[in-house]
C-alpha positions in Angstrom: -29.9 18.7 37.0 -27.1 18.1 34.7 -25.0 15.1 35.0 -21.7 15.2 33.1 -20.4 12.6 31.0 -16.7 11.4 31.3 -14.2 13.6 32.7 -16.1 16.6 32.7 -17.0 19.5 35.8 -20.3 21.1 36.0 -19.0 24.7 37.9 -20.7 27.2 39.6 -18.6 30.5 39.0 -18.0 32.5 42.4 -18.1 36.4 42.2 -14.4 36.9 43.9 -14.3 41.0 45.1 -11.4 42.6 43.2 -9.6 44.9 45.4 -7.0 47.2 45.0 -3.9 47.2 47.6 -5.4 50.4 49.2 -8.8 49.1 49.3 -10.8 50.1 46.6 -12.8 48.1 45.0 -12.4 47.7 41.1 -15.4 47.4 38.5 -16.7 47.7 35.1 -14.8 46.4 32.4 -11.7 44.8 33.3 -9.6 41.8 31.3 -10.5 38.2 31.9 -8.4 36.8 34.6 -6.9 33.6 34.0 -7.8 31.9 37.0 -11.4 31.6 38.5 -12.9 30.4 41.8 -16.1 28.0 41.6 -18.0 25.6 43.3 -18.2 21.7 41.8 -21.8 21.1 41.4 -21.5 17.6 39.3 -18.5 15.4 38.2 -18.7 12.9 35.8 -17.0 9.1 36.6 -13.8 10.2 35.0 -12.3 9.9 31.2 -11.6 6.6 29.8 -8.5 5.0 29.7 -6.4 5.4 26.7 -5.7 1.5 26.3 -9.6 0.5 25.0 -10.4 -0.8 28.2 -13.5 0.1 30.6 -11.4 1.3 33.1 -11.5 5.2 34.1 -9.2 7.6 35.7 -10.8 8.5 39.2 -11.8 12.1 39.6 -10.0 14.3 41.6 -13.4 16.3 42.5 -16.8 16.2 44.2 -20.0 18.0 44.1 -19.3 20.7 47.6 -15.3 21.3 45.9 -14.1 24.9 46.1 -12.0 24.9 42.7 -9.2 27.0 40.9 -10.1 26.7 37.7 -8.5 28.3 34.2 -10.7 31.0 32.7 -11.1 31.8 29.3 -13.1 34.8 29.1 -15.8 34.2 26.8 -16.7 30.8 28.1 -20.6 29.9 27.3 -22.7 29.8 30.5 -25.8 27.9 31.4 -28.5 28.9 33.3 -30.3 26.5 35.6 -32.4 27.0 38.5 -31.0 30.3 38.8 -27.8 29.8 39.3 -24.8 30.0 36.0 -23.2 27.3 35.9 -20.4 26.1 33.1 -19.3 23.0 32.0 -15.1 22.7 31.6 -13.1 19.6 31.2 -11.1 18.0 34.4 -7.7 18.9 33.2 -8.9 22.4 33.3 -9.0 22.5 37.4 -5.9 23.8 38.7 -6.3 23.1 42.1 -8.9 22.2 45.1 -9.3 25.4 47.5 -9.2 24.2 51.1 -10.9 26.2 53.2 -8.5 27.4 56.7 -5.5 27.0 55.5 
């Protein structure tokens, strides 16, 4: 298992279908979107504060988290016990996804 260090996400990408208006369903080679879904699988404790001290900015995120993430295309992906997963900074997550609403 990985465990993150400082204010970084270990992410499990989710496969979101891309529709068309009319319903069909779009594949093959299409441009990186900017945003991405994912699940949190890890969070660090949070980054360090600026001032030299010990103290660390809380993490907005926990391991279960449905996240909005930025995407950057090419963005290295590890593999581990089957699943991809990819490791981004906090500041990267764009929002929590709350489920019903």
């Amino acid at each position: 298992m990985l465990k993150p260090l400082n204010g970084n996400v270990v992410i499990e990408p989710l496969e979101v279908e891309r529709k068309t208006a009319s319903g069909i369903i779009l594949t093959g080679d299409m441009p990186a979107e900017t945003y991405a879904e994912g699940l949190v699988v890890a969070a660090g404790p949070g980054s360090l504060d600026f001032g030299g001290s010990d103290r660390r900015h809380e993490m907005p995120v926990k391991p279960g988290d449905k996240v909005l993430f930025m995407n950057y295309g090419n963005r290295p992906a590890l593999s581990q016990d089957g699943k991809n997963l990819i490791i981004i900074e906090q500041n990267e997550i764009l929002a929590i996804v709350e489920e019903g609403s």
